[in-house]
N, C-alpha and C positions, 0 to 999 in steps of 0.2 A: 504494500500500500504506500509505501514510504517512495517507493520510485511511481507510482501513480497507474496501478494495476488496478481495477475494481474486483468486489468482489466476485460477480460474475467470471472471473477470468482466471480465478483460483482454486483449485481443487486439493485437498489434504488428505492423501492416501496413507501414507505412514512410508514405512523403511522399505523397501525390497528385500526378499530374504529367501533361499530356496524353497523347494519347494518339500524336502525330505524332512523341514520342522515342521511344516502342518501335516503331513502326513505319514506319521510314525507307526508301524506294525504294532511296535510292542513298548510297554511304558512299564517302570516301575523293577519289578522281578524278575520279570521275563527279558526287559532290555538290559539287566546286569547279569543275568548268566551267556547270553548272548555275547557279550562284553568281557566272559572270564572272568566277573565278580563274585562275590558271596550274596547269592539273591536275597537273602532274608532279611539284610541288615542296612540299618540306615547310611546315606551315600550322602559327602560333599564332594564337589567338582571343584578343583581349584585351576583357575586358567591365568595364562600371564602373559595375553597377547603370542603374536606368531616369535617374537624373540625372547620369552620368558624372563623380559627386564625386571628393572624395579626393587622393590622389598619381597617377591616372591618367595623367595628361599626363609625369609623370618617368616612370614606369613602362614607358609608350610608347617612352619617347629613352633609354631605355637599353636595351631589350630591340630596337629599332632599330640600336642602334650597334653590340649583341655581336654581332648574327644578319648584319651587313654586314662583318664581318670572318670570317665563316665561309669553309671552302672551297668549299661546294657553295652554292649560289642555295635564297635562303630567302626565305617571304612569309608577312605579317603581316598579319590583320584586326583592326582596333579596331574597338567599339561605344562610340559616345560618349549614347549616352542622347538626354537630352535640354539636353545640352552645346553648345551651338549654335557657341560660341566656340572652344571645342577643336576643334572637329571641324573647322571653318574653317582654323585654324592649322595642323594635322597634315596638312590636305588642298594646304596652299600651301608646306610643309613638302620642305624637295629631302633625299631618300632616300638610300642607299648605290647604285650602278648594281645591284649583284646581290642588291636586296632589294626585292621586288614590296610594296607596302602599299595598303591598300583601305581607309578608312574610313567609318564608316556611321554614322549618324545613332541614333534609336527604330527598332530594328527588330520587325516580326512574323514570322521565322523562322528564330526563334535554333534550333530542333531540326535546318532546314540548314547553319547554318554552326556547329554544332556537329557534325554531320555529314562537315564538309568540312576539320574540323581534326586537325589534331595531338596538342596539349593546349589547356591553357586557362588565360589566367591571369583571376583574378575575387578579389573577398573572400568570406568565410565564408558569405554567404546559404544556405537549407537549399535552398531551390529550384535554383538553379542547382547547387549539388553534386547532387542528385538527379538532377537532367537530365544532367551530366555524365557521373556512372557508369554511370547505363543509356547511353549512348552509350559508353560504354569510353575517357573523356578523363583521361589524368594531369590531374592539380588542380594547380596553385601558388597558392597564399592568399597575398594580399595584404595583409590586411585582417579583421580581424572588432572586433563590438561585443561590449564585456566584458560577460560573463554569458548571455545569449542567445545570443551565438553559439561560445562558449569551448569547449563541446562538439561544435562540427561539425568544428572544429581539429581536435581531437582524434578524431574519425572519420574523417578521410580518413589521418591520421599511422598512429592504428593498423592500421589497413587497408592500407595500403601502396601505395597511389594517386597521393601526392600530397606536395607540403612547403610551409612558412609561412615568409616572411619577410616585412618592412616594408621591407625595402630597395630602391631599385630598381636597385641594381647585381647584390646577392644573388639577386633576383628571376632578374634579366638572362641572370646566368651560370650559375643551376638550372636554365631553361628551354634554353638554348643547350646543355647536356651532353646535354640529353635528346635533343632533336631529331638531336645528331650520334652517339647509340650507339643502332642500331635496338636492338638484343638488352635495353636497359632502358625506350624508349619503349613497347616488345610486353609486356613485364611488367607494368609500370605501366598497362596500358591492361586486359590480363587482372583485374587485383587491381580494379580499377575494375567492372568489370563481374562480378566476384565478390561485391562489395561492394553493388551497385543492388539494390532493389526493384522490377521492372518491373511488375509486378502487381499494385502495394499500392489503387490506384485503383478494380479490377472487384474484388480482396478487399475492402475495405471496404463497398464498395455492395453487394458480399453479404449480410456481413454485417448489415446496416444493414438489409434487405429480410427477414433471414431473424427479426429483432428484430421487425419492422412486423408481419409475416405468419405466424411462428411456426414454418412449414416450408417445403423448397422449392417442393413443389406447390403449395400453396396459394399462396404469394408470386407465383408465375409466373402463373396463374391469375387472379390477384386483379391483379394488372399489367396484365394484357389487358383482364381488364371494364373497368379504370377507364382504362386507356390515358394513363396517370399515373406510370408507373415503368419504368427502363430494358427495352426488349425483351431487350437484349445477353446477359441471363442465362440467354437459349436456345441459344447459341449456344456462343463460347469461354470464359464464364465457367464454365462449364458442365463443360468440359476442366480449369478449374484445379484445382489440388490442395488437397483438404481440402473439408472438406461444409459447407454449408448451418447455421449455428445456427440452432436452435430453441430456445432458453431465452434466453428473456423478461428473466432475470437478468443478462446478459450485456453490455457494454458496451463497446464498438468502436472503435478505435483508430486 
């Protein structure tokens, strides 16, 4: 609005994000033995971006040491990126006896073992809070960069998802509360998935399509001759809510 858009010419989809988080096989038990986990037992996902910067390594050894003095048997996955050194250490690393830990390198299926978790602790990235709440993951924020990421804080906070600390005792012992009162890890995981855009991905490409082509027939039409543009919009895009733009004036979000 500030460069003199109307609102008409705005449309608020949310993040793009694949398409293996909204459509998960298996959730819970079934996605941690799939995973080589201990199905039965409560799971944090710890992630540290694709270079596993940061305070990740305290983060680790203290949310280690609160969940090994729990009473019930608790397990931890780390994602160390592409942290070669961490991942070595935490893997030669001697554990509490009643705290299962797994750690992982680059992984390519963060949507299962975000699947197969509990919560999640990560920094402010929009991607990964995206992928969280459509998966229904309480958030703990580790981490964000000022400015860019000051605002995703502040969406999982007001949303009621999720909490922010730098610490990694604070970290430690916010995650640990959660894991031991079902009745608030089920709320935080609802408010989570209250809060996703599962759809913002085929909404946009709607959109996007319905800008190129002007309406929906023609767009779909005009997709097949050229065999140039997603089919999908025959299908369940098709089911989602809200039509097709057709004004040209319009610009997509």
């Amino acid at each position: 609005k500030i460069k003199g858009l109307r609102d008409s010419q705005l449309r608020l989809h949310g993040l793009p994000v694949r398409q293996d988080f909204t459509l998960q096989k298996r959730r819970g038990a079934g996605a941690r033995r799939e995973l080589g986990l201990i199905p039965d037992r409560k799971t944090v996902l710890i992630v540290g971006g694709g270079d596993g910067v940061g305070k990740l390594g305290a983060i680790v050894q203290a949310i280690g040491e609160r969940l090994g003095e729990s009473a019930q048997p608790m397990q931890m996955v780390v994602v160390c990126g592409r942290n070669q050194r961490l991942q070595r250490q935490l893997r030669d690393q001697e554990w509490p006896s009643s705290l299962h830990v797994q750690v992982e390198g680059f992984v390519s299926r963060m949507s299962e073992f975000m699947a197969a978790a509990d919560c999640i602790v990560t920094k402010a990235g929009p991607g990964t809070i995206a992928e969280a709440s459509i998966c229904g993951l309480p958030v703990m924020l580790s981490g964000h960069l000022p400015g860019q990421e000051t605002g995703n804080v502040k969406h999982v906070l007001a949303n009621g998802f999720g909490a922010y600390s730098r610490n990694p005792r604070i970290i430690a012992k916010t995650v640990a509360a959660w894991l031991d009162d079902p009745q608030l890890l089920e709320t935080l995981s609802a408010n989570a998935r209250a809060a996703a855009r599962p759809g913002a991905t085929l909404q946009i490409v709607r959109d996007v399509v319905g800008l190129l082509f002007q309406n929906e027939e023609d767009s779909v039409l005009e997709a097949q001759r050229r065999g140039s543009v997603l089919p999908v919009l025959r299908g369940d895009c098709r089911k989602d809510s809200g039509s097709m733009l057709c004004n040209p004036d319009v610009v997509a979000v």
